[in-house]
C-alpha positions as CSV (number, residue, x, y, z in Angstrom):
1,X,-12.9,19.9,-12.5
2,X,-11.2,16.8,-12.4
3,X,-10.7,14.5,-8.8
4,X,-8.1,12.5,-8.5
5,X,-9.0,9.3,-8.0
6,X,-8.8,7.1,-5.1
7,X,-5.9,4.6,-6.3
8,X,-4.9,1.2,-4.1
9,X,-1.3,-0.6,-4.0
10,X,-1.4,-3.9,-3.6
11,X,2.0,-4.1,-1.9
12,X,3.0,-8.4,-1.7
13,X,5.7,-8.9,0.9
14,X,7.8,-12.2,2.3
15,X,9.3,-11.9,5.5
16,X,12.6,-12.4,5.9
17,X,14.2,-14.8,8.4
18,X,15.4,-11.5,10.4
19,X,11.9,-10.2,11.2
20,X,10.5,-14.0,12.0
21,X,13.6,-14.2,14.4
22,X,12.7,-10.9,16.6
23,X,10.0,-11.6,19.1
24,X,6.4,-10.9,18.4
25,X,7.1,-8.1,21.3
26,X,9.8,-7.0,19.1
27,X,8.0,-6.8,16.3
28,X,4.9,-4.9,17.3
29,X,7.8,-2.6,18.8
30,X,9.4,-2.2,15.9
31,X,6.2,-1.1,14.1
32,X,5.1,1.6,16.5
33,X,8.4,3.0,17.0
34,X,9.5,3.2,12.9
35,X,6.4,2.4,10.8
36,X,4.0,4.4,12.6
37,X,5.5,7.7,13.0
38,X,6.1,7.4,9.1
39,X,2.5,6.9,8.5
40,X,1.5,9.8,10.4
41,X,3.5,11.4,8.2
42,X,1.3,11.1,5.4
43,X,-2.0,11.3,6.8
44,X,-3.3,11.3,2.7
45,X,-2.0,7.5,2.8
46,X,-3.9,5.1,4.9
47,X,-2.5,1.4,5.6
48,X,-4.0,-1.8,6.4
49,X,-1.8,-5.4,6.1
50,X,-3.2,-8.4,5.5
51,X,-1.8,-12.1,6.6
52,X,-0.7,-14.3,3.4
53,X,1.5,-17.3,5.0
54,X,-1.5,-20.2,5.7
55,X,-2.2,-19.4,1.9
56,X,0.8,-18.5,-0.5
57,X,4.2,-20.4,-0.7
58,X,5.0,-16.7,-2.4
59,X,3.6,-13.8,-0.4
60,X,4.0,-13.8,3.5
61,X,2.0,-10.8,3.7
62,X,0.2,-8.0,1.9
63,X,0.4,-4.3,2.4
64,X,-2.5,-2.4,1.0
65,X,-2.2,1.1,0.7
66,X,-5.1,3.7,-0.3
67,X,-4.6,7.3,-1.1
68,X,-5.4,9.9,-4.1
69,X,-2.3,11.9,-3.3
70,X,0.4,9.9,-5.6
71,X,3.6,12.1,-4.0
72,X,2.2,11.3,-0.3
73,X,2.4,7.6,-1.0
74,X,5.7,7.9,-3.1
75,X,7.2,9.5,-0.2
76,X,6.0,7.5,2.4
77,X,7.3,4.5,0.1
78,X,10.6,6.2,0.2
79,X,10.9,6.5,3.5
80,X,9.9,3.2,4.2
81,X,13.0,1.9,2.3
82,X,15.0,4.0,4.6
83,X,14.0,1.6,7.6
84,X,14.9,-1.6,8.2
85,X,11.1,-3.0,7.7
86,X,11.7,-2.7,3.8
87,X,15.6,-1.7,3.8
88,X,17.1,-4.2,5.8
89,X,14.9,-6.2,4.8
90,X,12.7,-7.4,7.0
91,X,10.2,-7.8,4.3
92,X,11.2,-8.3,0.5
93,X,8.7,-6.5,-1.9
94,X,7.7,-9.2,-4.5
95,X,5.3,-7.1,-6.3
96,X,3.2,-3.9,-6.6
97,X,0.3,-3.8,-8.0
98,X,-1.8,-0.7,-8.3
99,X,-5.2,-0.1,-8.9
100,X,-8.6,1.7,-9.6
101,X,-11.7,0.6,-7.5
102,X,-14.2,0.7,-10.0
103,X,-12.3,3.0,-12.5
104,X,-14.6,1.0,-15.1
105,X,-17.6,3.4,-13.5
106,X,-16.0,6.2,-13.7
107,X,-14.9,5.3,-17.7
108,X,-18.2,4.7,-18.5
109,X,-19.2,8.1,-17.4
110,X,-16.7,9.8,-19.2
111,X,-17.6,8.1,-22.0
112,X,-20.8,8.9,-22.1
113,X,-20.5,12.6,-21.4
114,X,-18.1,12.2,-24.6
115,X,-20.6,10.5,-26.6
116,X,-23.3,13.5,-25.8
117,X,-24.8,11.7,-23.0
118,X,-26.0,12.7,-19.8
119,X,-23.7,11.7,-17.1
120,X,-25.7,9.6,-14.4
């Protein structure tokens, strides 16, 4: 039987000048009254943002996104773009990058198994 893995989306975000001019009240207000509800949404899709600005001329921030059900997170995705927090923008996507946490492991074991091995 075959899991699905766990895959992360390294989601790399710049602010725009319209979310730096709201309020840091505004702001957090704005997440708990359109980001959140979406998220709970998609309970298979958990969330965690990371600051970027004191390091990157490129990247404000970083959204990092962890799920193994690909629709959930396509979804959520969509309906993100349907807000103003990626559809106005307040944040420009610069980049996705998705990944495998230690998918090399996992490889080796299948590899293995292939090769008439014993899977550890």
């Amino acid at each position: 039987m075959y899991d699905a893995p766990k895959l992360t989306f390294f989601m790399l975000l710049r602010s725009s000048p319209a979310w730096l001019a709201l309020s840091r009240e505004a702001r957090t207000a704005h997440i708990d009254e359109t980001v959140k509800p979406i998220l709970g949404r998609y309970p298979a899709v958990s969330l965690r943002f990371y600051d970027a600005e004191a390091f990157s001329g490129r990247a404000t921030d970083i959204a990092v996104f962890e799920t193994r059900d690909i629709r959930a997170y396509y979804f959520l995705i969509d309906a993100l773009r349907d807000t103003p927090f990626l559809g106005l923008p307040y944040f420009e996507v610069l980049e996705i990058i998705p990944a495998v946490e230690d998918g090399y492991l996992e490889y080796n074991e299948a590899a293995s198994l292939q090769a008439g091995g014993v899977a550890a």
